[in-house]
C-alpha positions as CSV (number, residue, x, y, z in Angstrom):
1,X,-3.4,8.5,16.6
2,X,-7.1,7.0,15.3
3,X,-7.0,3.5,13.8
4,X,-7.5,2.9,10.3
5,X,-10.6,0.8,9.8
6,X,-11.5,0.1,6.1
7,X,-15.2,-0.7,5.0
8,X,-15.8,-2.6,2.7
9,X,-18.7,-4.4,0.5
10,X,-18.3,-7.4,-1.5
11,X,-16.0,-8.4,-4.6
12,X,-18.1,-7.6,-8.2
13,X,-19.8,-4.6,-6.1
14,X,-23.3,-3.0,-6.8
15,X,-24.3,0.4,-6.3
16,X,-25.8,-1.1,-2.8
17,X,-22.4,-2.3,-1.6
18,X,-20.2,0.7,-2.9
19,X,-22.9,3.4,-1.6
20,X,-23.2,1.7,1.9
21,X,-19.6,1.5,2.6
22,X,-18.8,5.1,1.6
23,X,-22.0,6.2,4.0
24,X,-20.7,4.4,6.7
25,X,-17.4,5.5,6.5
26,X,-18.7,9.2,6.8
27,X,-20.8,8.1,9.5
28,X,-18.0,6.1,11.8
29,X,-15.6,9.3,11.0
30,X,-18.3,11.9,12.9
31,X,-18.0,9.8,15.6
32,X,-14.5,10.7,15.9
33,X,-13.0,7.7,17.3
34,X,-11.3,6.2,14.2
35,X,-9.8,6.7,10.8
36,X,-12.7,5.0,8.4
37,X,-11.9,4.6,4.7
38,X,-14.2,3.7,2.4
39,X,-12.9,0.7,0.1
40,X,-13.8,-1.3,-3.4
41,X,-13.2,-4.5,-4.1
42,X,-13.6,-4.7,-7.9
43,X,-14.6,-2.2,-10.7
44,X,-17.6,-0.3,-10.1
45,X,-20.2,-0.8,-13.0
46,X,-22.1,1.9,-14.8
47,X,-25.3,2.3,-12.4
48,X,-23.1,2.8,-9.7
49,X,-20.4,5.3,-11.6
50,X,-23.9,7.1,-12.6
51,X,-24.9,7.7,-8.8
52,X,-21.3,8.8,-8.0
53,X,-21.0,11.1,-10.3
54,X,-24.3,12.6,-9.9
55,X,-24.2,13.3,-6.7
56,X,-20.5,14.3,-6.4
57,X,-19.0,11.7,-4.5
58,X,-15.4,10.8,-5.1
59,X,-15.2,6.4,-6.0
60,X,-13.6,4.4,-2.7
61,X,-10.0,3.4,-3.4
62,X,-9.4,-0.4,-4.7
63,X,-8.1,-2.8,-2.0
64,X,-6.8,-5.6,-3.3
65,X,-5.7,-7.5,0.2
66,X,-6.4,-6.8,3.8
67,X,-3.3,-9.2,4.2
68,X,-0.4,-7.1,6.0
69,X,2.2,-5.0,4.0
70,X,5.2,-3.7,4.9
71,X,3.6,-0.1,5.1
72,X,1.1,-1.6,8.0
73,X,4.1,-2.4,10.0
74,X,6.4,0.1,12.3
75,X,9.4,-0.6,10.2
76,X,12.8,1.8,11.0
77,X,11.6,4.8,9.1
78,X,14.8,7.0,9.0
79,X,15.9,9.3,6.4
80,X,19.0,7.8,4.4
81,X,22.2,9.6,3.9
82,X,24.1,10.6,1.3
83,X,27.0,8.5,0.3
84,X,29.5,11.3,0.6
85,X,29.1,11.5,4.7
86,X,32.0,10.7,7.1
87,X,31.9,7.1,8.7
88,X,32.1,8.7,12.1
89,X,29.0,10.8,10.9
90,X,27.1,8.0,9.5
91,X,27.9,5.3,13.3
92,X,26.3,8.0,15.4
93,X,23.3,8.7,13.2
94,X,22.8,4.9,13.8
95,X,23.8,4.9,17.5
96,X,21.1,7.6,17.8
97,X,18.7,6.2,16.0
98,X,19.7,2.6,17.7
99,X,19.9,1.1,14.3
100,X,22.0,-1.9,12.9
101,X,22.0,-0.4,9.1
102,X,21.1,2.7,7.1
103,X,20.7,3.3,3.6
104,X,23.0,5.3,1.1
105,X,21.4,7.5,-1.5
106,X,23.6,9.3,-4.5
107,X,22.9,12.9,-5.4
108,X,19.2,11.8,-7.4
109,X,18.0,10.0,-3.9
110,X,18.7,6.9,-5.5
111,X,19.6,4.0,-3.3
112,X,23.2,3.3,-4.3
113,X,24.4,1.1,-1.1
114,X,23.7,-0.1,2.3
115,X,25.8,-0.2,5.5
116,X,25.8,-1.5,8.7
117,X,27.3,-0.3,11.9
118,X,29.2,-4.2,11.3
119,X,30.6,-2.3,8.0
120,X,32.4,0.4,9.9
121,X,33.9,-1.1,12.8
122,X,35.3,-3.5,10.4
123,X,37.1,-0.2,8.8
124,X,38.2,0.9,12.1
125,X,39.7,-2.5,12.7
126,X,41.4,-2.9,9.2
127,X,44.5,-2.0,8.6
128,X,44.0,0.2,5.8
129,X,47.5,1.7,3.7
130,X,48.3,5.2,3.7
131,X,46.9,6.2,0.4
132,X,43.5,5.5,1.9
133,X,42.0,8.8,1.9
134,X,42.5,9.4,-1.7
135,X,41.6,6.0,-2.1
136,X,38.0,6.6,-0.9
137,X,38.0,10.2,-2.0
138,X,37.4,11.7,1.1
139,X,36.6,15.7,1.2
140,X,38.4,18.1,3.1
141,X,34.7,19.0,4.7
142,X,34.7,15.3,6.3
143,X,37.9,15.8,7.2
144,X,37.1,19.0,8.9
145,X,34.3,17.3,10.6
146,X,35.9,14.3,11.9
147,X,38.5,16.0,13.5
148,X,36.6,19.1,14.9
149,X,38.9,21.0,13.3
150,X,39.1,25.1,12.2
151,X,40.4,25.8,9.0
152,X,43.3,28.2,8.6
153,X,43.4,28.1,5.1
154,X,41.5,25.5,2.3
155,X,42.6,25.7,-1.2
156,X,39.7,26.3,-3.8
157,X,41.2,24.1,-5.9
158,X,42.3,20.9,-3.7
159,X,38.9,19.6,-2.6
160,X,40.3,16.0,-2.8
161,X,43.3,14.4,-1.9
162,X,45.5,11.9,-3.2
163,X,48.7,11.4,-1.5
164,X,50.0,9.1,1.3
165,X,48.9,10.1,5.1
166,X,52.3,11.2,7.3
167,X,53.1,11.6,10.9
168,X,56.0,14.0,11.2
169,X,57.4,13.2,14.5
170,X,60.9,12.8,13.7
171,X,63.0,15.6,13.0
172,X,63.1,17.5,9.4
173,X,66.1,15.7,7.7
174,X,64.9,12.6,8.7
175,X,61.2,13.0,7.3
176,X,62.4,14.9,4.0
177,X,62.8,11.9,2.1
178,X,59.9,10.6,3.0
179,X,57.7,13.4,2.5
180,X,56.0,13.6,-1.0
181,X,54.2,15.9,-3.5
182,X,50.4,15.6,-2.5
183,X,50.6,14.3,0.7
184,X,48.3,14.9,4.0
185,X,50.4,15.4,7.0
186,X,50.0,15.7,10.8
187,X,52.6,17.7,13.0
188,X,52.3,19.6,16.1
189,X,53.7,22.9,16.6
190,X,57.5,22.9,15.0
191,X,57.7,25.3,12.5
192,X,60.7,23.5,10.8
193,X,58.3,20.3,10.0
194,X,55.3,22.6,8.5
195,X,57.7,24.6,6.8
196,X,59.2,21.3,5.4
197,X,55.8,20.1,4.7
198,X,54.7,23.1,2.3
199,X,58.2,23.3,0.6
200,X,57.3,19.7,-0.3
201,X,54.3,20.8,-1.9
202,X,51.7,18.5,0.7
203,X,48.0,19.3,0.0
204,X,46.7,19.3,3.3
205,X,48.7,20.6,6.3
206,X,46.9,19.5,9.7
207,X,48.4,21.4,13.0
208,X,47.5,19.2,16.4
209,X,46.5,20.4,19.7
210,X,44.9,23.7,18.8
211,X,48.4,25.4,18.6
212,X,48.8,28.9,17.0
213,X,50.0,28.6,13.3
214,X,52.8,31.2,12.2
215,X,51.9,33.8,9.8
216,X,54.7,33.3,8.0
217,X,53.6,29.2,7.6
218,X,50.0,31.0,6.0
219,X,51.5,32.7,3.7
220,X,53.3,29.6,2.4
221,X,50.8,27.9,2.5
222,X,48.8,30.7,0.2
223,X,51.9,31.0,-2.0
224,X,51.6,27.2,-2.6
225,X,48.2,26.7,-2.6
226,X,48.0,24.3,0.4
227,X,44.9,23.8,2.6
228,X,45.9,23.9,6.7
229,X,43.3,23.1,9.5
230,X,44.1,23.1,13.1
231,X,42.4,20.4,15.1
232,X,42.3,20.7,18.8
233,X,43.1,17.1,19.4
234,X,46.4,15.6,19.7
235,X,48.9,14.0,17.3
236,X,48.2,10.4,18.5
237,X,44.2,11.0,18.3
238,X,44.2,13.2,14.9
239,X,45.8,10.1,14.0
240,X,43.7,7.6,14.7
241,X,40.3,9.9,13.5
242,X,41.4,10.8,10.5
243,X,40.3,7.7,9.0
244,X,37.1,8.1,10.2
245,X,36.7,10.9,7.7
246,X,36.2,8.3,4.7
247,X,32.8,8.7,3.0
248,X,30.9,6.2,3.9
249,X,30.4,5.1,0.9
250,X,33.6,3.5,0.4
251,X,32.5,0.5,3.0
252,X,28.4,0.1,1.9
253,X,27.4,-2.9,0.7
254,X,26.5,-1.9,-3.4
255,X,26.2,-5.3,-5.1
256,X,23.1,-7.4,-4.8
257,X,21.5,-5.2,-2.8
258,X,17.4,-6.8,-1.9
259,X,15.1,-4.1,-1.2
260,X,11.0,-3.9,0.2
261,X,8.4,-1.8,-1.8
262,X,5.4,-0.5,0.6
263,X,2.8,-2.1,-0.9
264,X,4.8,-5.4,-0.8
265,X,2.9,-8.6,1.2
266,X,4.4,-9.6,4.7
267,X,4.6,-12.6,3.8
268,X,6.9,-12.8,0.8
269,X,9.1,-10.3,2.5
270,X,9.2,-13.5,5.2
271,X,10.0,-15.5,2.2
272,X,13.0,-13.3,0.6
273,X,14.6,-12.5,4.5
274,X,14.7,-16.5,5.0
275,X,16.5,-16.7,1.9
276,X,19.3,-14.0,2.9
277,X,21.5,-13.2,5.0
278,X,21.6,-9.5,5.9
279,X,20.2,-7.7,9.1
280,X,18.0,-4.9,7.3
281,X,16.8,-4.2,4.0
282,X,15.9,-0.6,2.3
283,X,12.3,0.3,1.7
284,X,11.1,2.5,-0.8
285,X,7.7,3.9,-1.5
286,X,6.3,4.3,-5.4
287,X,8.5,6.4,-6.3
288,X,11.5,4.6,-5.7
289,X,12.8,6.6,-3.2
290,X,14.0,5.1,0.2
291,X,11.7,5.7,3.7
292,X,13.1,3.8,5.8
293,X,14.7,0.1,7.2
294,X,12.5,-3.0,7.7
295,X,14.7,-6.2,9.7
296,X,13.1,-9.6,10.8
297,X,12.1,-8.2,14.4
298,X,9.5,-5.8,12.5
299,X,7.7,-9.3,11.4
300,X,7.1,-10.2,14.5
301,X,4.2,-8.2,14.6
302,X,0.2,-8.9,16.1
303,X,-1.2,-6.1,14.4
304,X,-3.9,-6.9,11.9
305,X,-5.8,-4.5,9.4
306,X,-9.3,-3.6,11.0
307,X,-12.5,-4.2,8.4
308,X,-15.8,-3.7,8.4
309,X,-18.5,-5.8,6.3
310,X,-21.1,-4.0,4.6
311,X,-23.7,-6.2,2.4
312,X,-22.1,-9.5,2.6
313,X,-20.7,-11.6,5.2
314,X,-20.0,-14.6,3.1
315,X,-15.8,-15.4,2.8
316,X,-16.2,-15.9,-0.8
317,X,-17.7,-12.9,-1.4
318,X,-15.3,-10.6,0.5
319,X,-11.8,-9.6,0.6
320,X,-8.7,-11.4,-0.3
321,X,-6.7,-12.0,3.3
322,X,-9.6,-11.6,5.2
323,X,-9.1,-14.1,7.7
324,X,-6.2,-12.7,8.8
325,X,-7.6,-9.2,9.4
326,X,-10.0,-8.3,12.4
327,X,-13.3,-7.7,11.6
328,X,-15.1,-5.2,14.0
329,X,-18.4,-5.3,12.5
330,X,-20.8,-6.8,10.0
331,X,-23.8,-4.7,8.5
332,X,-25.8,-6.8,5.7
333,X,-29.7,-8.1,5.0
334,X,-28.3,-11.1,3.4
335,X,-28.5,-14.3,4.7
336,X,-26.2,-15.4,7.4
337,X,-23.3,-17.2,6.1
338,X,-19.7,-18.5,6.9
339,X,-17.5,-15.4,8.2
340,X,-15.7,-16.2,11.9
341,X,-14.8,-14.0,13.8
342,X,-12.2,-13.9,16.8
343,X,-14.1,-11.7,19.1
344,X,-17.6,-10.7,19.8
345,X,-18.6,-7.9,17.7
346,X,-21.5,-5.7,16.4
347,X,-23.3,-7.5,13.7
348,X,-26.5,-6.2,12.0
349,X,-28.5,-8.3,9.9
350,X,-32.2,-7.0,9.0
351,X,-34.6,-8.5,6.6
352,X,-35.1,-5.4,4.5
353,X,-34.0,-4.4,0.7
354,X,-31.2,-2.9,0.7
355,X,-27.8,-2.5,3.2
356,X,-28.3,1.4,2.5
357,X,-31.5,1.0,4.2
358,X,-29.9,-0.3,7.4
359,X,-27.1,2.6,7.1
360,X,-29.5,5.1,6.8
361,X,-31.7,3.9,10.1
362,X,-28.4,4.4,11.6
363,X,-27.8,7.8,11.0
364,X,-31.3,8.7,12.2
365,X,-31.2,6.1,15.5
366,X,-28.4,8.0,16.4
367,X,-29.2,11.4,16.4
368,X,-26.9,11.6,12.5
369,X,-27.8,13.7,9.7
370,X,-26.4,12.5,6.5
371,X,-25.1,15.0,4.5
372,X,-27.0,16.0,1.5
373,X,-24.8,14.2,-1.0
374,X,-24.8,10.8,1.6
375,X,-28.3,11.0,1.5
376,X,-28.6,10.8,-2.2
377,X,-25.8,8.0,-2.9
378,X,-28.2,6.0,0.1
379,X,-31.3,6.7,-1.5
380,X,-30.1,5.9,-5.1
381,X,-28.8,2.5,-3.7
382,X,-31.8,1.9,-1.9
383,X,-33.9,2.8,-5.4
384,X,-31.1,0.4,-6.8
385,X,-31.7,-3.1,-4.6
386,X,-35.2,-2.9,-4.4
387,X,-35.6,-2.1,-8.1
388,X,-37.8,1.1,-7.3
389,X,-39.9,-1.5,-4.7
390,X,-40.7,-3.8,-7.5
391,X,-38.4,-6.6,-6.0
392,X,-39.9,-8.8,-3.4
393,X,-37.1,-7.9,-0.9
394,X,-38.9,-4.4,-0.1
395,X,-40.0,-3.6,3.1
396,X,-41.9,-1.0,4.6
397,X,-38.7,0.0,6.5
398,X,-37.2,0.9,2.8
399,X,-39.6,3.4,2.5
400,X,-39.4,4.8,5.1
401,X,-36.0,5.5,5.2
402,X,-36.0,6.9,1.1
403,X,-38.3,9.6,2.3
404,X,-36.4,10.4,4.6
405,X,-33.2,10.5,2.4
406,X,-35.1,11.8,-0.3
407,X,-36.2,15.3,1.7
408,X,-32.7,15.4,2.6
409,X,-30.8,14.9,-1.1
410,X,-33.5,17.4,-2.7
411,X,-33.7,14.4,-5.1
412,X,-36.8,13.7,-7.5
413,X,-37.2,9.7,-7.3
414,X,-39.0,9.1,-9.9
415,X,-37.2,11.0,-12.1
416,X,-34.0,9.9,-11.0
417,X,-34.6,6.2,-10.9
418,X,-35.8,6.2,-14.6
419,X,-32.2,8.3,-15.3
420,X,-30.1,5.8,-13.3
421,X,-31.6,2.7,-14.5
422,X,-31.0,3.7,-18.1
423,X,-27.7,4.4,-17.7
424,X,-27.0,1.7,-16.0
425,X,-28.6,-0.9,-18.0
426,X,-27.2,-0.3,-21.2
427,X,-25.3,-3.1,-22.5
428,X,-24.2,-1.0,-25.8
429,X,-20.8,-2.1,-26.2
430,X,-20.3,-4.2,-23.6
431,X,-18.8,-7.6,-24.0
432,X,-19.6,-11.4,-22.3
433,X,-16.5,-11.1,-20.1
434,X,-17.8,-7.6,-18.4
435,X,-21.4,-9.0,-18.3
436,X,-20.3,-11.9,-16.3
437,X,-18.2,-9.7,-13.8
438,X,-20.8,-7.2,-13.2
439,X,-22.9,-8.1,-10.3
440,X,-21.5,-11.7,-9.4
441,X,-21.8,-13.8,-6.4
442,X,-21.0,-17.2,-5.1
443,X,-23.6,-19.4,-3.2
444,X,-23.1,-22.7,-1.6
445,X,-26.0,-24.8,-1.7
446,X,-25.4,-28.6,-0.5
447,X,-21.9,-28.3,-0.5
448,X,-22.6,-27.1,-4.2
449,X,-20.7,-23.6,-5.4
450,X,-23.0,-22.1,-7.7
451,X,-22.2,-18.7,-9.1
452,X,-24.8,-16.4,-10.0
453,X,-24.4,-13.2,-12.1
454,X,-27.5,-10.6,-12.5
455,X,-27.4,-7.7,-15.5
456,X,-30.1,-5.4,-15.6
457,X,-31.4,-4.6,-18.6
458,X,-34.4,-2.8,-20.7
459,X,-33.4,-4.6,-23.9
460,X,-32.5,-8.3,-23.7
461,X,-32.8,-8.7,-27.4
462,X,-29.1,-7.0,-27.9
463,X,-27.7,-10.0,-26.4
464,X,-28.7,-12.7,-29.1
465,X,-25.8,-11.2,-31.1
466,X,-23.2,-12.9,-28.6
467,X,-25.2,-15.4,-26.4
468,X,-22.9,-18.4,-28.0
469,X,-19.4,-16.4,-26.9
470,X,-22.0,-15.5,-23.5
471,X,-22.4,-19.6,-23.2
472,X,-18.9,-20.7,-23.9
473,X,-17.2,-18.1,-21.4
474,X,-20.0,-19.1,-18.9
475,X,-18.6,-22.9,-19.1
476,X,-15.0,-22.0,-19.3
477,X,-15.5,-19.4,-15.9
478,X,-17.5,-22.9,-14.4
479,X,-14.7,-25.4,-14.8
480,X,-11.9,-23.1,-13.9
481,X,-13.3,-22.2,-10.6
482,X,-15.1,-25.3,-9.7
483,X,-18.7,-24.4,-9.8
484,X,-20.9,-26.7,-10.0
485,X,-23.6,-24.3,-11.9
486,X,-23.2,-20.9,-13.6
487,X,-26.0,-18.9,-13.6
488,X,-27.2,-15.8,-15.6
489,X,-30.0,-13.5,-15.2
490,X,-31.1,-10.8,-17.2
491,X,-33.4,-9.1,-15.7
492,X,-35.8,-6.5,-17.1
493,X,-36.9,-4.0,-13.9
494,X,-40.0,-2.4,-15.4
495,X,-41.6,-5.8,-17.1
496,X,-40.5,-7.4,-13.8
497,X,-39.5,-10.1,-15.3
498,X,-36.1,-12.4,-16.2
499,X,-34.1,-14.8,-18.6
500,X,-32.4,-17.0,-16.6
501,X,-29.7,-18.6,-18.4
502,X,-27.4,-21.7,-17.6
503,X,-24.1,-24.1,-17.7
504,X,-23.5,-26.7,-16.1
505,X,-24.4,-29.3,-13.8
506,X,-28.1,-29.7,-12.7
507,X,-29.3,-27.8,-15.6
508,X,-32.9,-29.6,-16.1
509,X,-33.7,-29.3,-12.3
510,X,-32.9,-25.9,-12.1
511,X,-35.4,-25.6,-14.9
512,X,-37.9,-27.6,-12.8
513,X,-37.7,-25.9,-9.8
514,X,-38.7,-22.8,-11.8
515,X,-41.5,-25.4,-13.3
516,X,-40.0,-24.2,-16.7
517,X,-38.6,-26.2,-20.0
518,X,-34.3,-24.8,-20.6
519,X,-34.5,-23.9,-24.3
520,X,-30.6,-23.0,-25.4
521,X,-29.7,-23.2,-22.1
522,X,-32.4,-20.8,-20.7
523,X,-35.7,-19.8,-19.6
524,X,-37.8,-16.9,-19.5
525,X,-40.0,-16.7,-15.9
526,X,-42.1,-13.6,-15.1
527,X,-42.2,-12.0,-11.8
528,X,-38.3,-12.9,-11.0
529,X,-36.0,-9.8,-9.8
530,X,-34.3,-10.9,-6.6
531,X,-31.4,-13.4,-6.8
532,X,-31.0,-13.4,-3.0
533,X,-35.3,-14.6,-2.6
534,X,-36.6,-15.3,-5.8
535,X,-33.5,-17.5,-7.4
536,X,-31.3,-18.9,-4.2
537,X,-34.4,-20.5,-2.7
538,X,-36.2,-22.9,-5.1
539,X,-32.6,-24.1,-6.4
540,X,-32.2,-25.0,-3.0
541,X,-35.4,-26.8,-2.2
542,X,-34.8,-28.8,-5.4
543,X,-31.1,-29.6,-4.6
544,X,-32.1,-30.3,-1.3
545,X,-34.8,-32.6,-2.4
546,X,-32.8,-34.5,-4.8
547,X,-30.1,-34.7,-2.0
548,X,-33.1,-36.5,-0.2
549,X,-33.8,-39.1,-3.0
């Protein structure tokens, strides 16, 4: 079976990140050797929904955590039973299936109950009265099971039974007293004791030792409506089986039952175990229904979801849990930041403008084709990080490779870039909170966290409407999450230019490192597009130098 590796780009994602992991997923899964799943890590934002759905390609699927659930682990996944099986039924589905426990279901596959193989041999050693079998409402099927028995005759209308249990191993007078209306008796082969039996009106008549029943005792047992089975075992072990018949229901543990959904986190499920007491717990998917047993052995686990990084390798920037996953590789033309790793592992980091550029080069470096509708989502991310090669982070490489992609994908650049940059930079309707979450990152410069959020738009002037709410969520998002700066930049592609705009601490150096005057909390400074070279640098130069002072 392939292993499951998910790819992933960073939290707030970009067309750049989203595009990159889905084309690498396609390219990992021609190799052949693993399961690759394309992932998200937050919302996709209206550039990158634009690409998508131009070009056909389905959005990844969210992932929240790459911390282990109970579905990554090789839990007991057995089928539950119904409640109305025969104890005997339900030990040696658990004998073969070596389990402790199995669930109960009712009729709707609900879990009703669970029992452990504890449960029954506790019934087996009870010393149950002799009502017990209309007690726990055992069928005359289970009884036919349990005791391997034929029927001779079963009554339509007795499917339950109510009486006391009897023996008849004395002789007739002596039991006749004893026996009553609705009872279940066991006899051998006298005729005078079945006879007895029926005239007492019994429900269930059970002949030991496979012995041949009298047509005369049939028809009796017709004329009075009484069911008779004929069990090839004898008196002593009928006996001792019948009670085996119960359903098991009638020893499952129903009241305060803890169950385990799928999706739920190893580590509370460590949490609720410590806190109980039983051996195995039910497990249901989202739909409620049950797929299996999970116990404290399954815990004890070294497997670890498998990731690979595309466009960031910063901690901050990536998926909750990720230190306790095992990342196999790292593809990104960031800069190189604070991810460890346990092992050695392949790790590409070139200094060009977009992770789709790097993608693509290894498709071709490989002897890989990209399908038509990979080549476009590639080239529209590429088209998407560089800015249509206005951003100083272009390389030669990047054009390269969108040639390439472009002859592949059919796909008019031009044209298309003007299309996906207008969708995508519309602000109409969008509010501060949504602005803020669009394209965010983290930085740490001098031990500072500054966060840094970049919106691309043709018309900045929309924003004056809600800059004060902009401002005051900007602060509150600041102090909540310890930065020591927020930043803001609105960038306008095609006058190549940006409003940077502000919170926080270090507020007039940031605005001297751009050799610019804050105004409202921000400043206008032409020729500004990249966060990553134009933005991350000089704020660091002048933290750095005032570090220095």
């Amino acid at each position: 079976m392939k292993e499951t590796v998910y790819i992933t780009g960073h939290k707030n994602p970009d067309s750049d990140s989203i595009c990159s992991a889905i084309a690498y997923a396609e390219y990992k899964n021609t190799l052949g050797d693993v399961n690759a799943i394309p992932v998200r890590l937050g919302n996709i934002n209206r550039e990158t929904d634009f690409i998508l759905k131009y070009f056909g390609v389905k959005s990844p699927t969210l992932l929240e955590t790459v911390k282990l659930s109970v579905e990554d682990l090789d839990f007991d996944k057995i089928a539950p039973i119904t409640s109305d099986i025969s104890l005997r039924m339900g030990l040696e589905l658990m004998k073969k299936n070596t389990l402790n426990s199995i669930a109960v279901i009712d009729e709707n596959e609900e879990l009703i109950g669970v029992v452990t193989i504890s449960d029954i041999i506790q019934s087996y050693i009870d010393v149950w009265d002799n009502t017990i079998l209309g007690k726990s409402n055992t069928s005359i099927d289970n009884v036919l099971d349990t005791l391997s028995a034929k029927p001779i005759f079963i009554s339509k209308d007795k499917k339950k039974f109510i009486g006391k249990l009897l023996v008849l191993a004395m002789k007739p007078e002596s039991m006749e007293e004893s026996i009553e209306k609705e009872d279940i008796v066991i006899c051998g082969d006298r005729k005078d004791s079945q006879y007895l039996a029926l005239e007492k009106g019994v429900s269930l008549l059970i002949i030991t030792g496979n012995n041949e029943v009298d047509k005369e005792i049939i028809e009796k047992a017709k004329e009075n409506n009484i069911s008779i089975i004929s069990t090839p075992h004898d008196t002593f072990t009928t006996s001792r089986l019948i009670t085996q018949s119960i359903p098991i229901d009638y020893v499952s543990t129903k009241e305060n039952l803890i169950l385990f959904e799928l999706d739920d986190l190893v580590d509370d499920v460590k949490v609720k175990m410590s806190q109980t007491r039983y051996r195995s717990y039910p497990v249901v998917d989202d739909k409620k229904k049950v797929v299996g047993l999970i116990s404290r052995y399954h815990l004890i686990s070294s497997i670890k979801k498998k990731v690979i990084l595309v466009d960031h390798n910063e901690r901050s920037q990536s998926v909750d849990g990720l230190e306790e996953s095992e990342i196999l590789e790292i593809i990104d033309h960031h800069r190189v930041a604070d991810v460890f790793t346990g092992n050695p592992i392949y790790f590409r980091n070139e200094p060009v403008g977009s992770t789709a550029t790097i993608i693509a080069s290894i498709f071709f470096e490989n002897g890989r084709r990209p399908s038509k509708k990979i080549a476009g989502i590639l080239a529209a991310a590429i088209i998407s990080d560089t800015l249509l090669f206005r951003s100083p982070t272009s390389t030669s490489t990047d054009k390269i490779m969108l040639k390439r992609l472009e002859k592949i994908s059919d796909l008019d650049v031009e044209k298309f870039a003007m299309e996906m940059f207008k969708n995508g930079t519309s602000l109409t309707g969008k509010t501060p909170k949504e602005l803020l979450k669009e394209d965010f990152k983290v930085f740490t410069i001098n031990e500072q966290k500054i966060g840094i959020a970049q919106v691309y738009t043709m018309d900045r002037e929309s924003l004056k409407d809600i800059k004060v709410e902009l401002l005051r969520l900007m602060e509150e998002r600041r102090q909540d999450k310890g930065y020591s700066t927020f930043i803001l930049m609105l960038t306008d592609i095609f006058k190549e230019a940006s409003e940077i705009i502000v919170v926080g601490e270090n507020i007039e150096i940031i605005g001297k490192a751009f050799e610019k005057d804050i105004v409202n909390n921000s400043f206008y400074v032409k020729g500004v597009l990249s966060r990553k070279k134009q933005i991350v640098p000089p704020i660091t130069i002048a933290l750095t130098s005032i570090e220095g002072l």
